[in-house]
Each structure stands twice: as C-alpha cells, then as structure tokens.
C-alpha positions, 0 to 999 in steps of 0.5 A: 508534473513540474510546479513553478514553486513549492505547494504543501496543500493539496487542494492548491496543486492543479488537477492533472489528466491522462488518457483513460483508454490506455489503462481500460477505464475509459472508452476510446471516443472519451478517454479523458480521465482527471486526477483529483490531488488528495493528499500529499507525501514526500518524494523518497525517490527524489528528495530534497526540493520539495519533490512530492508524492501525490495520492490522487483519485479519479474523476470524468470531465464532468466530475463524476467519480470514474468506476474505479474510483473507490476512494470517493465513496469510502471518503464520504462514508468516513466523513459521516462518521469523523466524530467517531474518531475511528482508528485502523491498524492494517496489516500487509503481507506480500511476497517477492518473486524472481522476474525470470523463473516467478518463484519466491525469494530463498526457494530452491529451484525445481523443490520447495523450502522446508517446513515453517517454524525458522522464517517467521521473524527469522534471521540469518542468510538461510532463513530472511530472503529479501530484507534489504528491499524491505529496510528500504522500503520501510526507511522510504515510506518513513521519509515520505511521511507514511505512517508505517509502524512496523515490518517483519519476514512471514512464515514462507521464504520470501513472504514479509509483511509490513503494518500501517497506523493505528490511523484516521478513517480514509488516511489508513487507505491512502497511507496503504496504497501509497506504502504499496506504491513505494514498494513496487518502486524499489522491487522493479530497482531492485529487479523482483517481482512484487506479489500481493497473490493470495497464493502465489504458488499453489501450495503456499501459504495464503498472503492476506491484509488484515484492519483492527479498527479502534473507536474513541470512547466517552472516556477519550480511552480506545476500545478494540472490537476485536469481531471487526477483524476484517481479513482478506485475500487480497486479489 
C-alpha cells in the first residue's frame, strides 16, 4: 500500500482489506477480511524511502478476530503476563527443495546422500547446499530489524536452520513469521522451494522448531526452565 509520507507507528497506518474468499477464510457472500497493522519492520525488498514490512492480523467488518487469527488470543495471553518479562529463543529448521523434481538441495538424483556426520555445520561444495539463500536471508531479516541470532546447515543435505531472540512475549512470534516471510521471498528469487515439511522426504530426518522460554527473576537474573522445551513438528 502506498502512503502519502513516512509512518513509524503502527497504530497510525490505516487498516487495510481484502477478500477473504479467495484465501478460504471467508465465505463467498461476506468475504470482507481487515488487516489490523501490528508492528512494523524495514523492507529489505525495497530499501531505501522508508519502504515497510508490516506484520498484521485479521479481523471481520465488525472486529471480531477471524478463525485463523491466532495471534490475537496469544497477544492477550502475553499481555496477562508482561510483568513477568518472559523471554523466547526459537529455533526454525527448514529444507530447501528443487521446484521441478522436489528433492533437497545437495541429493543425488534417483539415491540419497551419505550418512550424517559432515553437513552438520559443514562446509564446503560437497557438504553446505544452499548457503547463499541462507546468508541472504539472514542479512535481510538483520536490515528489516528481525531479531534474528544466528544460522547454521542441519544434519541433511539441504536442511538449515536459522534461531530467532531471546525476545518478549508476542514479538518472538511476529519476528518468526515475518523471518518465515523474508525467506519465502528469497527462495521463490532464487527459484527453490521453501519446506517447513517435518518429513519432506519419507526417510529423513524430521524438521522441528524449538522455544526456550527464560523468565526474569527477583533478582533481574534469567532462569531457563529447561522442562518448557517445547518442540514441534511443524505442519
């Protein structure tokens, strides 16, 4: 959306719409859908003129949060507990795929690859397939503003991972979907496929994302609870 100056609140840019039959969230006879803005990131796609990245939620004509508006339940369950200063470090392991045969990066046509052990933070033509997507990706989250901490090559050819906070409550979730966003846009540039697939060829290893929470003590020291490990196959 085009703006007729620079914003840097989100609460001042105007709500936007669109037609919420077309994604199946909305039936055909009242498909308006209104995107609430939540917070806002740097454009890395168009830098420079105060382009924007703006992470938004979904609501009916009457304000209601539409069915897949996840984020507004988890925003108000954050806020009951901001005094707790609630930390989260998540970690997001993904694999790239071929567009035309739908294999990973770095596998052998019709076979698979050799047993793990070298791809693990590897390096090398042989051992790393991908990394130029994943600096790019990492260099892009860092201009947007996403506190991204770190990237490393799993344990399958092709399989990376990249690490978001320790941040506040609902700013974890909105920095990892936006992080997601930034690279869907560089692997359709980049012509590969982006696969959060926990098993995106039957025998491999499965592709989780992981949360640490940390709560602020008395003290202003941070305790990790280490049984709140929370992992996921991601769907």
């Amino acid at each position: 959306k085009t703006l007729s100056g620079p914003v840097s609140d989100p609460a001042k840019l105007p709500r936007w719409n669109y037609d919420g039959s077309s994604t199946g969230q909305a039936a055909g006879e009242d498909s308006e859908v209104i995107l609430y803005p939540q917070v806002i990131f740097r454009d890395p796609f168009r830098r420079g003129n105060h382009h924007l990245l703006v992470m938004c939620d979904a609501y009916t004509p009457a304000g209601d949060p539409i069915p897949t508006n996840k984020r507004h339940a988890a925003a108000n369950i954050f806020g009951q507990i901001e005094a707790e200063e609630p930390l989260f470090g998540i970690e997001q392991e993904y694999t790239l795929l071929w567009k035309d045969s739908n294999r990973p990066l770095g596998w052998p046509l019709g076979g698979y690859p050799g047993p793990q052990g070298p791809y693990y933070c590897g390096i090398g033509a042989d051992k790393a397939f991908g990394r130029e997507i994943v600096d790019a990706h990492y260099n892009a989250c860092l201009y947007a503003g996403v506190n991204i901490s770190g990237i490393n090559a799993e344990v399958m050819p092709g399989q990376w991972e990249f690490q978001i906070g320790p941040s506040p409550g609902i700013s974890a979730a909105d920095e990892l979907w936006v992080a997601r966003y930034i690279l869907e846009r560089i692997t359709e540039m980049a012509g590969v496929v982006l696969s959060l697939d926990p098993k995106p060829i039957p025998v491999t290893n499965i592709v989780k994302i992981r949360a640490l929470i940390f709560i602020e003590d008395e003290s202003r020291g941070f305790t990790l609870y280490p049984t709140n490990l929370i992992s996921l196959d991601v769907e």
